[in-house]
C-alpha positions as a Markdown table, in Angstrom:
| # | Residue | x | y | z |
|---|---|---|---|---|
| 1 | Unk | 0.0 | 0.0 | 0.0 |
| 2 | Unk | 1.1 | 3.7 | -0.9 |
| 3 | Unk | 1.6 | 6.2 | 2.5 |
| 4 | Unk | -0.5 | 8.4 | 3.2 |
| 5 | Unk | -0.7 | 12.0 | 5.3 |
| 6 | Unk | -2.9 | 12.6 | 8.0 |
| 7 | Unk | -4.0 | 16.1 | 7.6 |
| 8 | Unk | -4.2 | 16.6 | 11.0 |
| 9 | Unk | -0.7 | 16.1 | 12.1 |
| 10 | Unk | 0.8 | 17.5 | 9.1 |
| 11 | Unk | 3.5 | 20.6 | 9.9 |
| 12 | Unk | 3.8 | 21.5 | 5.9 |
| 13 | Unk | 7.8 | 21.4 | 5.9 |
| 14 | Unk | 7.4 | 19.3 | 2.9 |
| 15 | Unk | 10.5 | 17.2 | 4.0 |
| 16 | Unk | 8.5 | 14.3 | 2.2 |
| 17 | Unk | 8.4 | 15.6 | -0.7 |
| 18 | Unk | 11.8 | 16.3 | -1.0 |
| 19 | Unk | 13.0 | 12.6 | 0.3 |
| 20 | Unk | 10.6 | 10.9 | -2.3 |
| 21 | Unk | 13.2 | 9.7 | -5.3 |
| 22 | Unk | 9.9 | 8.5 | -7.0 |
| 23 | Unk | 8.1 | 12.1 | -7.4 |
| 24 | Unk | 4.9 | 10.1 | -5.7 |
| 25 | Unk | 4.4 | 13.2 | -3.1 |
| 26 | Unk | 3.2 | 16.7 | -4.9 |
| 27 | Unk | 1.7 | 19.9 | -2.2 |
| 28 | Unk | -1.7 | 20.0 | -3.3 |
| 29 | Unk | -4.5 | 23.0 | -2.8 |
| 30 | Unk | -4.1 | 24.5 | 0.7 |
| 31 | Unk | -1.0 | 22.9 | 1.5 |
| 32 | Unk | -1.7 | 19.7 | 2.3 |
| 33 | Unk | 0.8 | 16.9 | 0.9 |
| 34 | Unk | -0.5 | 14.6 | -1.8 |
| 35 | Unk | 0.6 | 11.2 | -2.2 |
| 36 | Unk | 0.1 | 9.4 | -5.8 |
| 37 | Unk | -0.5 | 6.0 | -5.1 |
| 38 | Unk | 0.1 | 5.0 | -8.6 |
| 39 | Unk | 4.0 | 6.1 | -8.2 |
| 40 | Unk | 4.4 | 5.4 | -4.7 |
| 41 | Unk | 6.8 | 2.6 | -4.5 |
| 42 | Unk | 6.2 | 1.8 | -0.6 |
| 43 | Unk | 9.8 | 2.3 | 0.0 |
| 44 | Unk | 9.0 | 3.8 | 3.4 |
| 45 | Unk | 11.4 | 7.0 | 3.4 |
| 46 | Unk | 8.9 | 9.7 | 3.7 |
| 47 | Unk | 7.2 | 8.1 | 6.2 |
| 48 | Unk | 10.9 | 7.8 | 8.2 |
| 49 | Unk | 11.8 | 11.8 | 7.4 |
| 50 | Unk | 8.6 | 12.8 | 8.7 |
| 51 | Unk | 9.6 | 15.1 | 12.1 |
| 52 | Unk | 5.7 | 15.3 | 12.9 |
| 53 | Unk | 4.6 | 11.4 | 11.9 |
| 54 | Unk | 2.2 | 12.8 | 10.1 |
| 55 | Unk | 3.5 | 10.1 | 7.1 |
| 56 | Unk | 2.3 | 6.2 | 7.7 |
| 57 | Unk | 1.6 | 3.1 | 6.0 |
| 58 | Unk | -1.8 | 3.6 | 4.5 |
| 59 | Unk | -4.5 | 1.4 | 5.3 |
């Protein structure tokens, strides 16, 4: 399964986005961090970089 944000933990320092080698994570409308399922390769390192855990395995 991709990762997924929780909105409500989320600090917007987009330190995912940066760490993701695959492009999967894109800052959507308001802010919030978007991750494309399609691209995510579950490799687990923006869920690692994430200071506020806002980042986790989906499902």
């Amino acid at each position: 399964m991709a990762a997924a944000v929780n909105k409500e933990e989320r600090v917007n320092c987009e330190t995912c986005v940066d760490e993701c080698s695959q492009e999967a994570i894109n800052v959507g409308d308001y802010e919030i961090a978007v991750i494309d399922a399609d691209k995510c390769t579950e490799c687990g390192s923006s869920i690692e970089v994430c200071p506020s855990e806002a980042t986790s395995p989906e499902g």
